[in-house]
C-alpha positions in Angstrom: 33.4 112.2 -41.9 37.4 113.0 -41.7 39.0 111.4 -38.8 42.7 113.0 -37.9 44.4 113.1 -34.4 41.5 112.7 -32.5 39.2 115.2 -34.4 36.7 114.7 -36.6 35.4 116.9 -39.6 32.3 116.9 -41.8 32.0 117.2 -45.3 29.5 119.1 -47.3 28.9 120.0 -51.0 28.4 123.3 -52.2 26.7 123.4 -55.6 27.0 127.4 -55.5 30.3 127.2 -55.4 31.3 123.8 -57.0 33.4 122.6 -53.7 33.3 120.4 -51.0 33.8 122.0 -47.4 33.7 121.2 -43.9 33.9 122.0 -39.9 35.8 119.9 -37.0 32.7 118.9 -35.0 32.6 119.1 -31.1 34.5 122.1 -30.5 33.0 124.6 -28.1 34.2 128.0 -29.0 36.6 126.9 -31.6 36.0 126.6 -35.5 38.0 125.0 -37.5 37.2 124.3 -41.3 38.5 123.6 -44.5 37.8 123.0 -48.5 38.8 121.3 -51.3 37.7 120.5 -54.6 38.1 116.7 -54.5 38.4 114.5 -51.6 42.0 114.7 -51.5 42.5 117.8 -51.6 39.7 118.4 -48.7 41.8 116.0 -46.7 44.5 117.5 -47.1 43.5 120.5 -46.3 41.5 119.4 -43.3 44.8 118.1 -42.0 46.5 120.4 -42.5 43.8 123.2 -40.4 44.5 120.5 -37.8 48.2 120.9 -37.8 47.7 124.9 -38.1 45.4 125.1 -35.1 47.7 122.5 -32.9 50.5 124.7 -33.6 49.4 128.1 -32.8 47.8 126.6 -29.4 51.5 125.2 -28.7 53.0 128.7 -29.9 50.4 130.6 -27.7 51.2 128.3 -24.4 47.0 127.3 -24.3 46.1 123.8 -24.4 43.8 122.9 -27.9 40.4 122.0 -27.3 39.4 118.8 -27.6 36.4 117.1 -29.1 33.1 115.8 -26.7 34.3 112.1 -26.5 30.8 111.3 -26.8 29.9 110.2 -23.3 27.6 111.3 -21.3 26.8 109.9 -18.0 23.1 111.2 -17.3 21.2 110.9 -13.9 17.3 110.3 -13.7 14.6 109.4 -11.6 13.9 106.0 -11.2 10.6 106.2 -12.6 11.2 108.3 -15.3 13.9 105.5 -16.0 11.3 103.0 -15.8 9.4 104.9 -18.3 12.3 105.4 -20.6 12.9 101.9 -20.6 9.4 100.9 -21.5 9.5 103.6 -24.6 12.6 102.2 -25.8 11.0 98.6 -26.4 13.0 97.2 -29.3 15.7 99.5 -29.4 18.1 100.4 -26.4 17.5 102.6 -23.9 21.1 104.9 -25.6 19.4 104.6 -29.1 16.0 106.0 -27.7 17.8 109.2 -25.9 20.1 109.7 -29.0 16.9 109.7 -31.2 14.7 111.8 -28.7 17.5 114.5 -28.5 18.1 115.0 -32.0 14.6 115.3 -32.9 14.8 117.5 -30.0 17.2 120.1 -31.2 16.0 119.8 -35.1 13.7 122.3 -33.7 15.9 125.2 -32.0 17.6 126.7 -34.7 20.3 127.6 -32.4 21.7 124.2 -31.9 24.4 122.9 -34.2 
């Protein structure tokens, strides 16, 4: 993962096409990506799609949109609580929901 201003990106290989590439990740309605042929140079490049995007939003007048943070306060019943906290017997009860959900959404096609 690239880290830059806040935003992170991935990074993937192509063996088709003999490059690394990638996508910021949490953006709703916004892609941003990059590639490079070495690590540098997808660095680089992911930066500077970072420094492109935060521009135009300043030269538009709209405000950039900014990654999930990664919290997530979630509501439950208490004894569906109960029985999450029993599942998640050695492991914690955030491990258990992270793993649940991602096995979860391996299975709609449309999730990303």
């Amino acid at each position: 993962m690239l880290k830059y201003k806040g935003y992170t990106g991935s990074v993937e290989y192509s063996d088709e096409d003999n490059c690394l590439f990638g996508k910021v990740q949490g953006l709703r309605g916004t892609l941003i990506s990059y590639e490079g042929t070495t690590i540098d140079e997808i660095r680089t490049d992911f930066e500077g799609a970072i420094d492109d995007y935060l521009a135009s939003c300043e030269s538009r007048g709209i405000t950039p949109a900014k990654p999930y943070s990664g919290k997530l306060v979630l509501r439950m019943p208490s004894d569906l609580h109960g029985k999450v906290a029993a599942a998640a017997a050695g492991t914690t009860i955030n491990d258990f929901i992270n793993k649940s959900l991602s096995k979860e959404l391996s299975q709609h096609p449309s999730a990303i």
